[in-house]
N, C-alpha and C positions, 0 to 999 in steps of 0.2 A: 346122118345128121351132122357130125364131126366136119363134113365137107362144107359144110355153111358157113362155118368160122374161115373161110377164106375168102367170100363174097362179102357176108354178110347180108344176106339179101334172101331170109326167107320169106315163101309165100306168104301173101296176105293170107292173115286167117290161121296162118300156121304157129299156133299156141306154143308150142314146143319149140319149131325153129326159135320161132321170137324171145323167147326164156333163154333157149340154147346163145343165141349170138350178144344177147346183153347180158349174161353172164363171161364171156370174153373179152367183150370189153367193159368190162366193171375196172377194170385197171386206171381207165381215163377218167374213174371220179375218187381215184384213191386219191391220200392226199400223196404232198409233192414227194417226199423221200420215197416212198413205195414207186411211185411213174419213175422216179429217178433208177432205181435199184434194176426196174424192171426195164427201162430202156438201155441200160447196162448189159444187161443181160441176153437181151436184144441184139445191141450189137457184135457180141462175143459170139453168137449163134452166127450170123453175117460176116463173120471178120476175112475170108477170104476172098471177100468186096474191096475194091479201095473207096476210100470215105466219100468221095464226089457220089459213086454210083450209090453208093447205101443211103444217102442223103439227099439223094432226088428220089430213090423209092421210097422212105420213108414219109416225106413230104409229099410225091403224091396219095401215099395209101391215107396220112393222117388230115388232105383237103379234102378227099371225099368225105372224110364221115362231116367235116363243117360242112361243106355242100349241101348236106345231106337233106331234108325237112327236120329229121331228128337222129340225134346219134342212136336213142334207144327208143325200141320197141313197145315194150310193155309199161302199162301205166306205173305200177312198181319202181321200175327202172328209171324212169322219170322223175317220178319224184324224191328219190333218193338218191 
């Protein structure tokens, strides 16, 4: 299940994935200082990237989830 948090993309129907992958990104409805601390954090895990490369993967991993129909899964997750 662990391997889903890098897609994001479990099966329909998969009660678990879908719990499992909106709870990872629950971070994108923290408020700002939290996304802040945690994209901090982020890039300290990345830092042996130079910032162009880090910043075009980060930008596209964070257009897909806009892209997305919905960032989250579960009705739960949606609403809060």
């Amino acid at each position: 299940m662990v391997r889903l948090t890098a897609t994001h993309s479990p099966k329909s129907g998969d009660r678990n994935g879908e719990t499992l992958c909106d709870a990872d990104l629950a971070i994108l409805a923290a408020p700002a200082d939290h996304y802040a601390a945690y994209s901090t954090a982020v890039r300290a895990e990345y830092a042996y990237l130079p910032q162009q490369t880090f910043a075009d993967g980060r930008t596209t991993i964070l257009q897909a989830f806009l892209d997305a129909p919905a960032v989250y899964r579960t009705p739960h997750a949606r609403r809060h």
